[in-house]
Backbone as CSV, one residue per row, in Angstrom:
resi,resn,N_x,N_y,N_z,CA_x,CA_y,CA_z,C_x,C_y,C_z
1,UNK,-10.741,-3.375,24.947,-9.504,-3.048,24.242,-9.798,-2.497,22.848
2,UNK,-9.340,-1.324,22.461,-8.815,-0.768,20.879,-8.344,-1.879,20.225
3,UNK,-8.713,-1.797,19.052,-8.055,-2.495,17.761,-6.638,-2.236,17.491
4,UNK,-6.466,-1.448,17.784,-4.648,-1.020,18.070,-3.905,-1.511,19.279
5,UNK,-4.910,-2.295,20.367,-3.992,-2.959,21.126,-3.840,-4.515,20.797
6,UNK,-4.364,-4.822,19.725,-3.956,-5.914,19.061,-3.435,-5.852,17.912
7,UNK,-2.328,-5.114,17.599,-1.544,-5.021,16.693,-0.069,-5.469,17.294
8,UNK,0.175,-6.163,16.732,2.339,-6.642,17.503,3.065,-5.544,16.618
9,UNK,3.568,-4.905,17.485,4.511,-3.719,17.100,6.034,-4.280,16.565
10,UNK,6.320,-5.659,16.987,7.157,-6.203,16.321,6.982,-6.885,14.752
11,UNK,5.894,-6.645,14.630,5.986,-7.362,13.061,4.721,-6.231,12.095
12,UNK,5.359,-5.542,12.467,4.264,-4.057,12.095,4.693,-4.109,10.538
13,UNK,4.170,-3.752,9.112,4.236,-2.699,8.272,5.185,-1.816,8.162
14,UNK,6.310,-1.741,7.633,7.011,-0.477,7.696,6.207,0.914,6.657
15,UNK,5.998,0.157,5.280,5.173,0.808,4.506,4.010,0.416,3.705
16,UNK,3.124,0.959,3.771,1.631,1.005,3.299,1.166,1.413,2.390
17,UNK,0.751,1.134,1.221,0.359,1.569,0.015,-1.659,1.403,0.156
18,UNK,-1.891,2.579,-0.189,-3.438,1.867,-0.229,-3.672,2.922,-1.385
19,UNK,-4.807,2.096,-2.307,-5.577,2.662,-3.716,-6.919,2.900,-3.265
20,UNK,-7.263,4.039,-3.216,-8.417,4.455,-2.835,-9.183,4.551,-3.596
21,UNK,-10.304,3.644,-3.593,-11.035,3.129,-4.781,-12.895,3.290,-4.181
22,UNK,-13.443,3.844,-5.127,-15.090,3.596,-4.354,-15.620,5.397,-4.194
23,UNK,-14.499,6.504,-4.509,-15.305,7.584,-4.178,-16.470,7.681,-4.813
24,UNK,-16.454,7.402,-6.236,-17.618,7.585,-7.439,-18.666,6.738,-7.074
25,UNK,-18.675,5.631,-6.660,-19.451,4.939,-6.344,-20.600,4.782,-4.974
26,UNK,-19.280,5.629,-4.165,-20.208,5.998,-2.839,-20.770,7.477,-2.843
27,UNK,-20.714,7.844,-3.748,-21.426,9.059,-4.191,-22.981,8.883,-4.464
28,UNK,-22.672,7.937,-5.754,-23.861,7.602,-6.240,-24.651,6.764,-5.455
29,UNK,-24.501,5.338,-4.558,-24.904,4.855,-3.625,-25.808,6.075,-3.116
30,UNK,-25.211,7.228,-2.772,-26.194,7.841,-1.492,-26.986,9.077,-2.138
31,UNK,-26.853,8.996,-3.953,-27.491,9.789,-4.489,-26.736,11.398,-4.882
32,UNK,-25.684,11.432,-4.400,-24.880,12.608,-4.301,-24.482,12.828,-6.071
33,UNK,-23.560,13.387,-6.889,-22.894,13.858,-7.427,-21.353,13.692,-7.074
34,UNK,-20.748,12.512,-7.952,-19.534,12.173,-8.200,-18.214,13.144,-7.682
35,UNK,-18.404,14.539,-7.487,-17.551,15.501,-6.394,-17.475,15.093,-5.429
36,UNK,-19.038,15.013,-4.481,-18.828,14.959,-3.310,-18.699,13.143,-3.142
37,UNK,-18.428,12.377,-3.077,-17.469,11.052,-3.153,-16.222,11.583,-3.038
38,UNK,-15.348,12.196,-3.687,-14.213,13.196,-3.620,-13.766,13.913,-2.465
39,UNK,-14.860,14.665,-2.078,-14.895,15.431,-1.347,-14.477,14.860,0.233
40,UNK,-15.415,13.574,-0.142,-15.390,12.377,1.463,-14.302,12.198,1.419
41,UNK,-13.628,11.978,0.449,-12.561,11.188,0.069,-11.364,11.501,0.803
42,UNK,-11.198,12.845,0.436,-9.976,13.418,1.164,-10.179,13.827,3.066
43,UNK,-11.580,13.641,3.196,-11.297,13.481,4.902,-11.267,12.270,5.088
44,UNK,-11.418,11.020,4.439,-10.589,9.776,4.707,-9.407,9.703,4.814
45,UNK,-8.879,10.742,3.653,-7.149,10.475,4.529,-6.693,10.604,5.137
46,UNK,-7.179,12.283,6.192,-6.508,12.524,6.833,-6.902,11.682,7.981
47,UNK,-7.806,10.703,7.982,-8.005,9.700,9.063,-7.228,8.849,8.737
48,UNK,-7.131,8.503,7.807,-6.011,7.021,7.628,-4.605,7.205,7.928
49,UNK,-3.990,8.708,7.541,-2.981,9.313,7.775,-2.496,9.475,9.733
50,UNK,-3.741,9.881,9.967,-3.750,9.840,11.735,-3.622,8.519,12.639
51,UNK,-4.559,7.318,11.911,-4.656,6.161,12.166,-3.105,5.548,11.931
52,UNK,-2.529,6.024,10.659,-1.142,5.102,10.321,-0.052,5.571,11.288
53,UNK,-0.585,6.860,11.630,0.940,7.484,12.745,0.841,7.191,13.945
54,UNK,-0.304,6.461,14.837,-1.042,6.205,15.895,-0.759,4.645,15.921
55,UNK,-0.103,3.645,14.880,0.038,3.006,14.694,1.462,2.520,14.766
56,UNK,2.541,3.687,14.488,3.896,3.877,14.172,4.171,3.391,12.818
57,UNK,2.987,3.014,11.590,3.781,2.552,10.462,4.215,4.065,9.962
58,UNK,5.582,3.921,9.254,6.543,4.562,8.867,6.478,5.533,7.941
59,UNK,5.559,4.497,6.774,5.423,5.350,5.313,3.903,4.645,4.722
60,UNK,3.691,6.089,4.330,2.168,5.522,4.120,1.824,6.301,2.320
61,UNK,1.759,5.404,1.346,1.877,6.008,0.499,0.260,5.515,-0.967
62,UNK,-0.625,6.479,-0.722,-1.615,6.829,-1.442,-1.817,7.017,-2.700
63,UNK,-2.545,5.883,-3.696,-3.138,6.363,-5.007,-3.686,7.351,-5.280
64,UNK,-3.485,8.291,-5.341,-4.514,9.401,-5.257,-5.586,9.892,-7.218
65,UNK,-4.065,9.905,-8.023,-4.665,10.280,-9.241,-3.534,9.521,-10.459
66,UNK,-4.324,8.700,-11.076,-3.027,7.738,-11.912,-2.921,8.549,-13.043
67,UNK,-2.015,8.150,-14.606,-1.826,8.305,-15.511,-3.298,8.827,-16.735
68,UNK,-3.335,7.367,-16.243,-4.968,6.894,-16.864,-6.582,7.711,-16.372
69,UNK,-6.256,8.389,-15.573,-7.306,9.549,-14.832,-7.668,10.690,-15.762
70,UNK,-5.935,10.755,-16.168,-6.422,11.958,-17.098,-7.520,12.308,-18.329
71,UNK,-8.003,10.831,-18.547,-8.792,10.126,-19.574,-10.371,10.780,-18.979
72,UNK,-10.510,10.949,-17.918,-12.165,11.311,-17.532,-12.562,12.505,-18.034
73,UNK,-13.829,12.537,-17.949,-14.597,13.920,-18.339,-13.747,14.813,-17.616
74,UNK,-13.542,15.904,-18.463,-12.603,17.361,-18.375,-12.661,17.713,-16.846
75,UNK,-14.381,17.873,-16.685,-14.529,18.839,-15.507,-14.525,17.830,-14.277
76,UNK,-14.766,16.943,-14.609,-14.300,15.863,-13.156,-12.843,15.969,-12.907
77,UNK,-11.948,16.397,-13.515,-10.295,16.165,-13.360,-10.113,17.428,-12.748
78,UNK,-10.913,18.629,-13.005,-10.267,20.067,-13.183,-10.691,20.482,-11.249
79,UNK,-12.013,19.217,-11.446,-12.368,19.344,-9.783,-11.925,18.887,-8.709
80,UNK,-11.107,17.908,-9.155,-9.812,17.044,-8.545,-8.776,17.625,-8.382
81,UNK,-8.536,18.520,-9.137,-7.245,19.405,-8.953,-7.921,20.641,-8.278
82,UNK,-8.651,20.769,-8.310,-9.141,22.017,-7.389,-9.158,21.520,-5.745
83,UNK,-9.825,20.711,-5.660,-9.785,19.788,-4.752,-8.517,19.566,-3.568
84,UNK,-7.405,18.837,-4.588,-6.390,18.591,-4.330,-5.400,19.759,-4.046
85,UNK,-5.604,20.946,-4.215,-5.054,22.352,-4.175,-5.503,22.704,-2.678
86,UNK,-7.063,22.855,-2.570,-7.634,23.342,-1.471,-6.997,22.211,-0.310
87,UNK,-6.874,21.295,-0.338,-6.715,20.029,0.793,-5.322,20.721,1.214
88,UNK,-4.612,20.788,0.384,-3.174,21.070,0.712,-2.977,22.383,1.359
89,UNK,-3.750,23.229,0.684,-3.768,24.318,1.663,-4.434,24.481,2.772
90,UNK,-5.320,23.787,3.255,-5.837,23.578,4.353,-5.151,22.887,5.197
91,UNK,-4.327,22.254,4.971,-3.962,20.813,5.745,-2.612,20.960,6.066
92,UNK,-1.676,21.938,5.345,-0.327,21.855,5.706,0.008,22.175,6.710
93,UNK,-0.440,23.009,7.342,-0.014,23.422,8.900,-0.237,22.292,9.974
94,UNK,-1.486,21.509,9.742,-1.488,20.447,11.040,-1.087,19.434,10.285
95,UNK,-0.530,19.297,9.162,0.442,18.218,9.081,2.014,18.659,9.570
96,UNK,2.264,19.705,9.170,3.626,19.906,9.969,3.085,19.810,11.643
97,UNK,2.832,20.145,11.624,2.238,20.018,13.451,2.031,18.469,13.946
98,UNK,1.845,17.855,13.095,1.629,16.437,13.284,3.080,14.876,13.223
99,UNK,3.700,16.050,12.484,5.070,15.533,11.985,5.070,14.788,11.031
100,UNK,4.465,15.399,10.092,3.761,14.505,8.700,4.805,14.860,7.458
101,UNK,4.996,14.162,6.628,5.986,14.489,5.969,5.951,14.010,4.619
102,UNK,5.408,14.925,3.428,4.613,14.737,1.902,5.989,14.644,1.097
103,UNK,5.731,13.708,0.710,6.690,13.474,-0.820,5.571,13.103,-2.123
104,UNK,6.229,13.087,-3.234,4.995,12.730,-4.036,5.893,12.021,-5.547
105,UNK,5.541,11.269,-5.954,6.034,10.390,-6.880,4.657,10.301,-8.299
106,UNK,5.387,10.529,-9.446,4.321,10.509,-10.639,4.740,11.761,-10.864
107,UNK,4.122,12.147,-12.640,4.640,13.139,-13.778,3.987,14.075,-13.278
108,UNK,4.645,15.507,-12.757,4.404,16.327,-11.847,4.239,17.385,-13.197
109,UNK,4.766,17.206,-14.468,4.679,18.240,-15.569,3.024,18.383,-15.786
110,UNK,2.468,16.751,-15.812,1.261,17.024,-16.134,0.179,17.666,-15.586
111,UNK,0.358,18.315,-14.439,-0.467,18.760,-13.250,-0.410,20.476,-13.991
112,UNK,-1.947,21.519,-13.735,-1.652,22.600,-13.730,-0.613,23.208,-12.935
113,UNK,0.059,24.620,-13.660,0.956,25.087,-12.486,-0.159,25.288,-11.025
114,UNK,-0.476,25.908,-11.285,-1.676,26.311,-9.751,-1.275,25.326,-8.572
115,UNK,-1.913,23.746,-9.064,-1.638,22.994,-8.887,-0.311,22.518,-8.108
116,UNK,0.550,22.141,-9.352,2.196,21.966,-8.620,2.746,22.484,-8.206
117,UNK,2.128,24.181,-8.205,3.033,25.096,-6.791,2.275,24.557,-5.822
118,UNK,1.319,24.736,-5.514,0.715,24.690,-4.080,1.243,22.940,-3.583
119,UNK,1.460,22.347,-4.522,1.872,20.642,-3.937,3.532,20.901,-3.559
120,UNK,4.133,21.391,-4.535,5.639,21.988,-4.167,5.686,22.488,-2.959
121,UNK,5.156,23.565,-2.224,5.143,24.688,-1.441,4.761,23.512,-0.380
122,UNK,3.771,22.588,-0.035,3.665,21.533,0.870,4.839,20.548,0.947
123,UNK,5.254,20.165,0.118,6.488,19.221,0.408,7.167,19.924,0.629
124,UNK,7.840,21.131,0.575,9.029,21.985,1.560,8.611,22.483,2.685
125,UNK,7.818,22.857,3.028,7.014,23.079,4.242,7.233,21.519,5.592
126,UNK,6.755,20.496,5.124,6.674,19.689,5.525,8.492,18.515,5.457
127,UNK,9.033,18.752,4.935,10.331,18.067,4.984,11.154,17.688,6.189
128,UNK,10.793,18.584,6.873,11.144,18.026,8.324,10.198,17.065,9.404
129,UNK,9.335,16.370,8.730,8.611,15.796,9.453,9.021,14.324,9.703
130,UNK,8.952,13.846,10.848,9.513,12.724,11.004,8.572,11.824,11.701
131,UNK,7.716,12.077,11.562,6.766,10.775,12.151,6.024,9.407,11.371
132,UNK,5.654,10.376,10.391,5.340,9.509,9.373,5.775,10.286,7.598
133,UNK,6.130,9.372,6.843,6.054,10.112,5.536,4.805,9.415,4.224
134,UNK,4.224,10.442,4.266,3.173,10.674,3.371,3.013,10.711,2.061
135,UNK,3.260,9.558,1.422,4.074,9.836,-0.254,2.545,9.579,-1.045
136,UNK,2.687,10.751,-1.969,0.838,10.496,-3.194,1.603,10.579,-4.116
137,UNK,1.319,9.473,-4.955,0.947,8.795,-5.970,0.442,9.910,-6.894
138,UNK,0.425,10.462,-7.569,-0.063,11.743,-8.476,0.170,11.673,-9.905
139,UNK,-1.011,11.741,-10.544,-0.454,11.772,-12.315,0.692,10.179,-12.243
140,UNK,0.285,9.460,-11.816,1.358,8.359,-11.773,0.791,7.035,-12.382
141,UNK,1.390,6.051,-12.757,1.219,4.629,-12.935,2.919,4.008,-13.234
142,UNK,2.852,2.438,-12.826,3.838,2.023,-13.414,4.627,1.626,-14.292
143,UNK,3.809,1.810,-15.337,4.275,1.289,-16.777,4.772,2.846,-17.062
144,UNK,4.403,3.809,-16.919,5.198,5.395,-16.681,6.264,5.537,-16.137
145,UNK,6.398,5.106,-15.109,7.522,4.959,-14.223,8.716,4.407,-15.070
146,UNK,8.433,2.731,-15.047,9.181,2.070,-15.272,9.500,2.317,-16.998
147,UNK,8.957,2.925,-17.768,9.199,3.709,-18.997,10.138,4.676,-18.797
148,UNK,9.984,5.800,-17.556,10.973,6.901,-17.907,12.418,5.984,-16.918
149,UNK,12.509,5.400,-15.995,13.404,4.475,-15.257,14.303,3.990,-16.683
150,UNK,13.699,3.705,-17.824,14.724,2.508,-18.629,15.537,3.941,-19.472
151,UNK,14.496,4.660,-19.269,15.140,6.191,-20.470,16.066,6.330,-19.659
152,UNK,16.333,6.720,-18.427,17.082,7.350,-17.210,18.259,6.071,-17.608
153,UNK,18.303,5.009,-17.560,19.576,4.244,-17.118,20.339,4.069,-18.811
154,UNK,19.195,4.054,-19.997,19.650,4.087,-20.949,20.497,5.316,-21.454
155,UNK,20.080,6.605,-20.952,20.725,7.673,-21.070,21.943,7.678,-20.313
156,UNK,22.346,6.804,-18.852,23.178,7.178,-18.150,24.355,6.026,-18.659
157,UNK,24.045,4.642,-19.401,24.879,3.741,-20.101,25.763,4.526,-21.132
158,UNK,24.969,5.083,-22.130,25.423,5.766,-23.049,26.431,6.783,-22.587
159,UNK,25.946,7.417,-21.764,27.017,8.648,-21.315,28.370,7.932,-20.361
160,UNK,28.598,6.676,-20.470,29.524,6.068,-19.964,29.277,6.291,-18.095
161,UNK,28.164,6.777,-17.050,28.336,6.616,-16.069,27.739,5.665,-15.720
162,UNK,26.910,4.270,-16.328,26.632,3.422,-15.942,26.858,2.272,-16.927
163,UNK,27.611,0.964,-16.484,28.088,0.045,-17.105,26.560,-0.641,-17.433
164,UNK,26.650,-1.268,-18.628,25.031,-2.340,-18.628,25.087,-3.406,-18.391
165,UNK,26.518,-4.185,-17.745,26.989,-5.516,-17.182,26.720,-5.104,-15.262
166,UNK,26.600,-4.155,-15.244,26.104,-4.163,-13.804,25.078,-3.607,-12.975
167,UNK,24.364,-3.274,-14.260,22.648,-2.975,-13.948,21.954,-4.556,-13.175
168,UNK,21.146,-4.167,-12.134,20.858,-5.205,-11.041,19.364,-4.729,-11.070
169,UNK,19.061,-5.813,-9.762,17.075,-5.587,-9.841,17.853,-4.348,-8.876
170,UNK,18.944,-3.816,-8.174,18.634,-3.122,-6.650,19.414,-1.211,-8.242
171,UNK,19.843,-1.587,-9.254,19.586,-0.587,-10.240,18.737,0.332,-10.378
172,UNK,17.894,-0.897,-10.786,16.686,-0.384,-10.955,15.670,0.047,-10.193
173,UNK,15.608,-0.236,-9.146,14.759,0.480,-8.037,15.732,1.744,-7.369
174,UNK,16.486,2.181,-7.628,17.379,2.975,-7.654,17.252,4.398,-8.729
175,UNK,16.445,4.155,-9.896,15.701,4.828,-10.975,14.771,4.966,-11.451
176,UNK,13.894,4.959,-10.290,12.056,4.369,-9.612,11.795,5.527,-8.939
177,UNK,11.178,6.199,-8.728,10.390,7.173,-7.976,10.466,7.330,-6.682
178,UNK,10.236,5.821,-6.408,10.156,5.657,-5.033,11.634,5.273,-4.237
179,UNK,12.779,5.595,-5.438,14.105,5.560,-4.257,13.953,6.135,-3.118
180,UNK,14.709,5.225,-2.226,14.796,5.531,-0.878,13.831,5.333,-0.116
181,UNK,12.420,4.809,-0.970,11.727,4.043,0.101,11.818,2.508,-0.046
182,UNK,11.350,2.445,1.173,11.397,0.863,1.217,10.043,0.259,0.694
183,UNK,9.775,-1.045,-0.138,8.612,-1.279,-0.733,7.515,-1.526,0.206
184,UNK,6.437,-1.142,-0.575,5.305,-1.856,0.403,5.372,-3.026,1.080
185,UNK,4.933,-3.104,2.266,4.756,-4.806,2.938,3.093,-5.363,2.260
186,UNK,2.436,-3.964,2.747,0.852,-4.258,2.928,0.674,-3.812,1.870
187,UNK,0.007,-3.748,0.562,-1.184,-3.214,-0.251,-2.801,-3.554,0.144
188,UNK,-3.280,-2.265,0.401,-4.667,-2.294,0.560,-5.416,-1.907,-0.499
189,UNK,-6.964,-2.462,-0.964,-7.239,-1.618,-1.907,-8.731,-1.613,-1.764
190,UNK,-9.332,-0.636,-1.457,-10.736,-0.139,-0.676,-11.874,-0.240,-2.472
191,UNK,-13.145,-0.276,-1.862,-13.633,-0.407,-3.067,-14.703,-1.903,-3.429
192,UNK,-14.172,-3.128,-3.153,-14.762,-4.354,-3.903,-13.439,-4.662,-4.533
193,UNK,-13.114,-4.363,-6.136,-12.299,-4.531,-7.394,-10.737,-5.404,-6.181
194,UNK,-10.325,-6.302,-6.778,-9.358,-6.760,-6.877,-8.189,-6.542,-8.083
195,UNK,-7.737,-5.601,-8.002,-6.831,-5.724,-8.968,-5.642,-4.590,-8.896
196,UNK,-4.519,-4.666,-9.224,-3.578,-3.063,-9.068,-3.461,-1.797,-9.999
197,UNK,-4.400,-2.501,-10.970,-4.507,-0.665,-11.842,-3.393,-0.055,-11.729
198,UNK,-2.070,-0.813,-12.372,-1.301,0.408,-12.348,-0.352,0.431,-11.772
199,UNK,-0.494,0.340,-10.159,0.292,0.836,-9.167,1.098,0.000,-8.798
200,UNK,2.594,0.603,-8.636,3.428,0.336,-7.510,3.830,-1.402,-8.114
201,UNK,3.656,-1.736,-9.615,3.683,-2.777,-9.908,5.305,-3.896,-9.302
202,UNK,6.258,-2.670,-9.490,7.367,-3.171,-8.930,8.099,-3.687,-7.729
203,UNK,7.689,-2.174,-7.104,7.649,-2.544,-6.023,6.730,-3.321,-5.224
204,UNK,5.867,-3.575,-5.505,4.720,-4.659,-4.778,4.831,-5.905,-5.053
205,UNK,6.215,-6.349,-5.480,6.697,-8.131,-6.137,6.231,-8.642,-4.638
206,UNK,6.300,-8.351,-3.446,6.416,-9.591,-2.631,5.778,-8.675,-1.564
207,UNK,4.305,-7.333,-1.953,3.638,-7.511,-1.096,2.534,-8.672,-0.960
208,UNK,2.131,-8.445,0.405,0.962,-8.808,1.119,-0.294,-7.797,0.496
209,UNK,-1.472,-8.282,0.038,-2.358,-8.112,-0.819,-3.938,-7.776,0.581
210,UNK,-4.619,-6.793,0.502,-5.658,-7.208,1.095,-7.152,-6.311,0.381
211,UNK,-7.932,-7.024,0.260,-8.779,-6.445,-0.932,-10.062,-6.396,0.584
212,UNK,-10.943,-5.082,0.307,-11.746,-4.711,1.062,-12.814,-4.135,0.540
213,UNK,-14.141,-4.541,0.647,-15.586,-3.886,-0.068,-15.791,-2.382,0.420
214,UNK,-15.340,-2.088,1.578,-15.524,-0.751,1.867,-15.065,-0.115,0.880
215,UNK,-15.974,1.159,0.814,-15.402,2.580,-0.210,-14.597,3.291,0.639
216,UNK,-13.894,3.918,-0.265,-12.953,4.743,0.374,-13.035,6.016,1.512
217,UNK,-14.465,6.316,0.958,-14.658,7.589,1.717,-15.435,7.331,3.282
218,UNK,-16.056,5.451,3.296,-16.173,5.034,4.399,-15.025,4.354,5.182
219,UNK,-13.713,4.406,4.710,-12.653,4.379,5.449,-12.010,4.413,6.683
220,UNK,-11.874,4.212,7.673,-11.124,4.543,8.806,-10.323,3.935,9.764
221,UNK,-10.182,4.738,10.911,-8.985,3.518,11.437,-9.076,2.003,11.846
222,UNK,-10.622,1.868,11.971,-10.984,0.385,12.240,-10.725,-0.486,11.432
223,UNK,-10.549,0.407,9.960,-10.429,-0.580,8.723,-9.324,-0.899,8.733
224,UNK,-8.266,-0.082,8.743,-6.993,0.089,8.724,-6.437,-0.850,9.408
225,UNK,-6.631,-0.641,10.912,-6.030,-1.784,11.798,-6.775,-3.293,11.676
226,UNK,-7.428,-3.505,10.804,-8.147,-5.317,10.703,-7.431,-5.024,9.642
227,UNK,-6.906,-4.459,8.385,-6.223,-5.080,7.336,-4.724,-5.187,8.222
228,UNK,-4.238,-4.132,8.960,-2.644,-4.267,9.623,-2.762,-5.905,10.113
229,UNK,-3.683,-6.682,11.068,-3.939,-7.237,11.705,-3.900,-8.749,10.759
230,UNK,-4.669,-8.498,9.850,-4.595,-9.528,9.092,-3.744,-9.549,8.177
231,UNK,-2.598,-8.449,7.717,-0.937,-8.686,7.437,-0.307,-9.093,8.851
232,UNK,-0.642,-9.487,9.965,0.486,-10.055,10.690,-0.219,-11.630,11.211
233,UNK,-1.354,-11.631,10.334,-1.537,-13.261,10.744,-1.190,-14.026,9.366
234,UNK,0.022,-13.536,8.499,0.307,-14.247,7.407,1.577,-14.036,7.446
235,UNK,2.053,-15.250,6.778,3.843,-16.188,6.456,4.306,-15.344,5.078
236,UNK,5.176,-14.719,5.570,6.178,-13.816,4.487,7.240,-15.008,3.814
237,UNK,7.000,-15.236,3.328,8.071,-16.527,2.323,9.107,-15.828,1.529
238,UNK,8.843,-14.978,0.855,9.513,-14.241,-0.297,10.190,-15.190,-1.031
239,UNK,10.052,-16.203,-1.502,10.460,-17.728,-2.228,10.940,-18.214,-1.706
240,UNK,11.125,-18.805,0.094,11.873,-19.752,0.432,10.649,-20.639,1.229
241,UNK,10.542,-21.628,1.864,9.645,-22.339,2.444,9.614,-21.785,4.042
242,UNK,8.502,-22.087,4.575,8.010,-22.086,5.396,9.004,-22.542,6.825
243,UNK,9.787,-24.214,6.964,11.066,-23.889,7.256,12.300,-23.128,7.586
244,UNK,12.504,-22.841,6.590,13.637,-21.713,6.373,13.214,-20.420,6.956
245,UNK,11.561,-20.108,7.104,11.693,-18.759,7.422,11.377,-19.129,9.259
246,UNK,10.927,-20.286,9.763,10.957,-20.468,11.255,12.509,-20.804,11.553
247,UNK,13.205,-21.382,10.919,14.697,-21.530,11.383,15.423,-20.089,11.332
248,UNK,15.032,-18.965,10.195,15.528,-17.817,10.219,15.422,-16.642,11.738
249,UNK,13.876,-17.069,11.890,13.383,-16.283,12.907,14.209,-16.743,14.299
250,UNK,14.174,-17.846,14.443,14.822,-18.881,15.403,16.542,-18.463,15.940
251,UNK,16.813,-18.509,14.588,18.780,-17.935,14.662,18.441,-16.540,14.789
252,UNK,18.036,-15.840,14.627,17.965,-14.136,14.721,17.685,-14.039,16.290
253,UNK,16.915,-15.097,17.334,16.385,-14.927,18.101,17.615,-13.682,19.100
254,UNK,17.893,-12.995,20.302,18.558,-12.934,20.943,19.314,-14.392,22.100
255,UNK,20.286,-14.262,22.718,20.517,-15.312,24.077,20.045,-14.621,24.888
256,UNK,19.185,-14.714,25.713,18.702,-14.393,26.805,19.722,-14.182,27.680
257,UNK,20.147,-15.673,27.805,21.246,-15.297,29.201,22.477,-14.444,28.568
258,UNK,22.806,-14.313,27.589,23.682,-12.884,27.603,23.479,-11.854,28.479
């Protein structure tokens, strides 16, 4: 049996966040030059991307380049965006073909134009895809986010279309990037490092966490499905006890003899 026939399709992941962590490192490991780590990098996704739709999770949404990136040596960034240009143009056709479907969340000003056309020109291309949606993380972090989110609701109080007696937590994820998706279940984060750098801080209140030594660019679907696998051998509480969530499951059950 595949590792995918031990996955329960009933308690699957709807959405997947993974931080792809380890290119630089598995570069150097094998003696290479910090590009090609990069280079691996992005044919890891389109395996993880294949693996997540082969899987049926829903939304699969990738660290690709944070806030704080922009901080590296010049020509490591400029090769990332070169990078990230060529992928997209290579790749858009068998992602529409695949039913793949790119959204992208993070400060899209900061990107060369070159750049944000060719990422633009892929997310309209691809908008009709319905199999899986593919959201990167780009020029992004959450303390960014949730910075321009308070400008956005503070600007919209003032202008009298939003009361500040009825700003809610479901507000505010409402003036988040990621409206209209649903939060991560799973966070993965490839690499060794335990930690979220950043990401998805909000929305990840009540993921499931799974930290993995693999580098990113040794990635694939085997990995993928033992982290899916080991999000469905764990108790989702979201602050109530253990109880409450077997009596929940219990009353939801169907009547059979109906």
């Amino acid at each position: 049996m595949s590792l995918i026939d031990y996955i329960d399709q009933d308690r699957l992941p709807k959405h997947i966040a993974i931080i792809m962590d380890g290119n630089g490192r598995w570069a150097t490991s094998k003696g290479f030059e910090r590009g090609e780590g990069h280079k691996e990098g992005v044919r890891a996704i389109s395996r993880a991307v294949e693996a997540a739709s082969k899987a049926s999770v829903q939304y699969l949404t990738l660290y690709a380049f944070s806030t704080e990136n922009w901080n590296r040596p010049e020509d490591e960034v400029n090769g990332l965006m070169d990078l990230m240009v060529y992928a997209i143009s290579e790749e858009t056709e068998e992602l529409k073909k695949n039913g793949v479907k790119i959204t992208c969340i993070g400060d899209m000003t900061r990107l060369p134009e070159y750049a944000r056309t060719a990422l633009i020109k892929c997310i309209r291309e691809t908008e009709t895809g319905k199999c899986i949606t593919l959201n990167i993380a780009l020029s992004y972090s959450s303390k960014w986010e949730l910075t321009e989110a308070t400008r956005k609701i503070t600007d919209d109080v003032l202008k009298g279309v939003l009361n500040k007696d009825d700003i809610s937590e479901e507000t505010i994820s409402m003036y988040l990037t990621t409206s209209g998706i649903p939060d991560p279940d799973l966070l993965i984060r490839t690499g060794g490092e335990q930690r979220m750098s950043n990401f998805l801080l909000w929305q990840c209140a009540y993921a499931e966490f799974y930290f993995t030594e693999v580098y990113w660019p040794d990635f694939g679907e085997k990995d993928l499905y033992e982290a899916i696998i080991d999000y469905q051998g764990r108790e989702r509480r979201f602050g109530k006890i253990s109880e409450q969530i077997e009596l929940n499951c219990f009353e939801s059950k169907p009547d059979e003899e109906q």
